[in-house]
C-alpha positions in Angstrom: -14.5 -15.7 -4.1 -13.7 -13.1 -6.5 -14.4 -13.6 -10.3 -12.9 -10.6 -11.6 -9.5 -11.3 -13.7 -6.7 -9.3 -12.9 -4.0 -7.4 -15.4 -1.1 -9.0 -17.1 2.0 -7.1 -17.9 0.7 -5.5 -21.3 -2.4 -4.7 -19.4 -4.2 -7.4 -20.7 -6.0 -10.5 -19.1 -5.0 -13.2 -17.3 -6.0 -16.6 -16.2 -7.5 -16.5 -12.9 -5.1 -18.8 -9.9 -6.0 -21.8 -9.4 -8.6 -22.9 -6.8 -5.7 -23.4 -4.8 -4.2 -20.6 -5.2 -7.7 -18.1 -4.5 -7.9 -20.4 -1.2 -5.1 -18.8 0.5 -5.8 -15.2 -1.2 -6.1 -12.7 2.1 -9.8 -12.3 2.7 -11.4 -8.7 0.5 -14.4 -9.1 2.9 -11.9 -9.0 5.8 -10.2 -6.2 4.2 -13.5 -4.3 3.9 -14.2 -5.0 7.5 -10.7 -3.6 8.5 -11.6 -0.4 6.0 -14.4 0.4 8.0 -13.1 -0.2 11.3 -10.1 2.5 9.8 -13.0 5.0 9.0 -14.3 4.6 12.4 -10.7 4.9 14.3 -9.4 7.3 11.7 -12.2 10.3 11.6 -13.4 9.5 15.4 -10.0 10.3 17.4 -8.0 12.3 14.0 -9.3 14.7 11.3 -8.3 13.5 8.3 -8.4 15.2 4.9 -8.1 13.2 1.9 -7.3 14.6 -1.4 -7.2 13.0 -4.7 -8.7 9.5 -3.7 -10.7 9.1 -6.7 -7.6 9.4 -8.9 -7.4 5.4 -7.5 -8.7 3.2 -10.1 -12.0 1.7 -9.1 -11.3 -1.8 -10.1 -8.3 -3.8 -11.2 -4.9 -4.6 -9.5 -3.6 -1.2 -8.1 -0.6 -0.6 -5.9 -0.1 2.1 -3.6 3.1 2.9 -2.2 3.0 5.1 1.0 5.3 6.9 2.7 5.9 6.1 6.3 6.9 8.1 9.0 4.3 6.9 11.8 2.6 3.5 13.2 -0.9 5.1 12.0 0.1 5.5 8.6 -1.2 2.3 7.2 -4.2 2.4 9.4 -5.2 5.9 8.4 -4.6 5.0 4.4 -7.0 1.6 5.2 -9.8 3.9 6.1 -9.9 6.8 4.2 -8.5 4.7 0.6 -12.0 4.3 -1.7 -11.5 0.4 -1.6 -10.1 -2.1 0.5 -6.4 -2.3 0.8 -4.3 -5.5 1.6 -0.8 -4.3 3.2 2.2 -6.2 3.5 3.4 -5.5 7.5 6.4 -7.4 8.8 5.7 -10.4 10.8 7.1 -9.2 13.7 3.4 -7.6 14.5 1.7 -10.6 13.7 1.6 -11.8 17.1 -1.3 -13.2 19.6 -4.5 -11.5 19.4 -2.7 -8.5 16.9 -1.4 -11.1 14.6 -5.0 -12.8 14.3 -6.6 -9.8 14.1 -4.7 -8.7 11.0 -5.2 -11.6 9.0 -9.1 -11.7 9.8 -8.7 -7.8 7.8 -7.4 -9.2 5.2 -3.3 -8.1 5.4 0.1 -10.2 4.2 2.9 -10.6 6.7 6.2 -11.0 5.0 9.6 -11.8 6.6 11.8 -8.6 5.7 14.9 -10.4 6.6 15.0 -12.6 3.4 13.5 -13.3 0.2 10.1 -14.6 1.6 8.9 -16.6 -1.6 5.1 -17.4 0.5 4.5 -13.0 0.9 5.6 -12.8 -2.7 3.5 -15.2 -3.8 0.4 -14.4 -2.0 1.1 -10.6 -2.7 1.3 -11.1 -6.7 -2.1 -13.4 -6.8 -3.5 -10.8 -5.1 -3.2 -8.4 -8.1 -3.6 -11.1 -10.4 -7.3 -11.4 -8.5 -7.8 -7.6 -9.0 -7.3 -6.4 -5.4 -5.2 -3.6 -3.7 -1.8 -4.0 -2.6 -0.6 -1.4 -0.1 3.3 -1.3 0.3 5.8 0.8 2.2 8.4 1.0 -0.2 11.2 2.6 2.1 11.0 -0.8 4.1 10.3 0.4 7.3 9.2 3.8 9.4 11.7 6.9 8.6 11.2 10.1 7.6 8.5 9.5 5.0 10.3 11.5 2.2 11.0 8.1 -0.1 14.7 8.9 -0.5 15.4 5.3 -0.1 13.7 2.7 -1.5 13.7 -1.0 -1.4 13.5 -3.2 -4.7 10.1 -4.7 -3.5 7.7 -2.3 -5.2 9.4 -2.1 -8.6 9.3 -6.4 -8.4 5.8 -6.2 -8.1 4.8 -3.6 -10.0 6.7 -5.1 -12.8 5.3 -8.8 -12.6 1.8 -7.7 -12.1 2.1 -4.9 -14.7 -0.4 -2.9 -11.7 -0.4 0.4 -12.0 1.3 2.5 -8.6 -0.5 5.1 -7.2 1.7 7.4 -4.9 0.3 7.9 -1.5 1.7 11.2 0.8 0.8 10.9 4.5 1.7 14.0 6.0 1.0 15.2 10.3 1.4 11.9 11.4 4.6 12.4 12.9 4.5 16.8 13.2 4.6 16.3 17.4 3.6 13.6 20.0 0.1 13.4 21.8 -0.4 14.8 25.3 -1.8 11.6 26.7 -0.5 9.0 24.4 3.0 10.2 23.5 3.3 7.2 20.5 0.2 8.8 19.0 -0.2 12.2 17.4 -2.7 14.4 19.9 -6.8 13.4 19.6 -8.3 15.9 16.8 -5.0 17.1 15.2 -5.2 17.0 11.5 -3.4 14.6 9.2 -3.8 14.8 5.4 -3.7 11.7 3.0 -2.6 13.0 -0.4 -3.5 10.4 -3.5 -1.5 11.1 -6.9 -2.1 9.8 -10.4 -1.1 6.1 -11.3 1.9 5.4 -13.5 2.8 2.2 -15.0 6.6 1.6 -13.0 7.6 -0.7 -15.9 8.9 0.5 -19.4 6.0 -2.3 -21.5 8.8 -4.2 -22.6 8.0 -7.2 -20.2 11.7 -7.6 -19.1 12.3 -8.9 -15.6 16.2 -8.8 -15.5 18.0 -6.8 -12.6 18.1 -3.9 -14.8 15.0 -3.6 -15.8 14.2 -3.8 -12.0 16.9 -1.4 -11.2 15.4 1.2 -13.9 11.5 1.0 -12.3 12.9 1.6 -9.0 14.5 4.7 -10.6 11.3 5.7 -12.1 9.2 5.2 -8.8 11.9 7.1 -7.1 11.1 9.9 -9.2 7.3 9.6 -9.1 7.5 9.0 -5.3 9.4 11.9 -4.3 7.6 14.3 -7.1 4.3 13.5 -5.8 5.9 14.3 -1.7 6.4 17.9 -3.1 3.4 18.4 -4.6 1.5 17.4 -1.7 3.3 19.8 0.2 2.5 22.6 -1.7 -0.9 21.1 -1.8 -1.2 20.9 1.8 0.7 23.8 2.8 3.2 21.4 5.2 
């Protein structure tokens, strides 16, 4: 069980949950196990290159928000990231063997169709525990540029007062694989682009719809000036 407190919204301490609460918290060993699964899956049939990983805080709450263009995008960040990463995946692919799998790793499913109060919940004792929450905060698979994001990160980035770090995966969806056409081709090279974390909210502590409304604004930017500088970084 971890001991480690996690970062309230003026970057201070807070209580740990309740024994209760740390119960139900996804498992860090399982998302360690899933980490080096990724590393295995990631570097043995892709070449990955990572840049900037070590701007991701080595302890404390941290949220990255990825872009998402492919099915491997989550996957590849799991097993190049420096620690293990919790994602929130929709609960459609939570099913049979798939579905058990990912919770023995250590991920959230959440219902994207409404409100779901049991994701949010799990998802914000999570940071308040000091782990890593990995969102897609477009929603779902597009073309990875951010230009539309859902209110989810900017709620939990402002409640957990967790830094975001801006994750760029770029080549995952350049051109289909000759013998798996829902998988980019065996060896091609897909580069994972870490940025610097930013604090989403403005330290006031508000939570009101505007407040929300202005961090989604200011992770928009972030986001989408992070996407071009990996580009120039990368050369895609």
């Amino acid at each position: 069980m971890r001991r480690h407190p996690g970062r309230g919204e003026a970057g201070g301490e807070v209580s740990l949950p309740s024994a209760r609460r740390e119960a139900s918290l996804p498992s860090e060993k399982g998302a360690e196990v899933g980490r080096r699964i990724g590393v295995g899956l990631m570097y043995g049939l892709w070449r990955p290159r990572v840049l900037g990983a070590w701007k991701v805080p080595a302890s404390g709450p941290v949220i990255l928000a990825v872009n998402h263009s492919h099915n491997i995008d989550g996957p590849m960040v799991m097993g190049v990231a420096p620690r293990p990463t919790h994602f929130l995946i929709k609960k459609e692919a939570f099913i049979g063997p798939l579905g058990a799998f990912l919770t023995g790793i250590g991920q959230l499913k959440v219902d994207r169709t409404a409100a779901d109060r049991a994701a949010i919940t799990q998802a914000l004792d999570l940071l308040a525990a000091g782990g890593v929450l990995g969102i897609f905060p477009e929603g779902t698979r597009g073309e990875g540029d951010f230009a539309s994001l859902r209110a989810g990160l900017a709620y939990f980035a402002v409640r957990s007062g967790a830094p975001v770090v801006p994750v760029a995966v770029m080549g995952s969806s350049d051109r289909p694989g000759r013998l798996i056409k829902a998988l980019p081709p065996v060896r091609s090279r897909v580069d994972v682009v870490f940025g610097d974390p930013f604090d989403a909210g403005d330290r006031s502590g508000r939570r009101t719809r505007r407040a929300l409304d202005e961090a989604t604004e200011r992770i928009q930017k972030q986001l989408t000036a992070h996407l071009e500088n990996a580009r120039r970084l990368t050369g895609r």
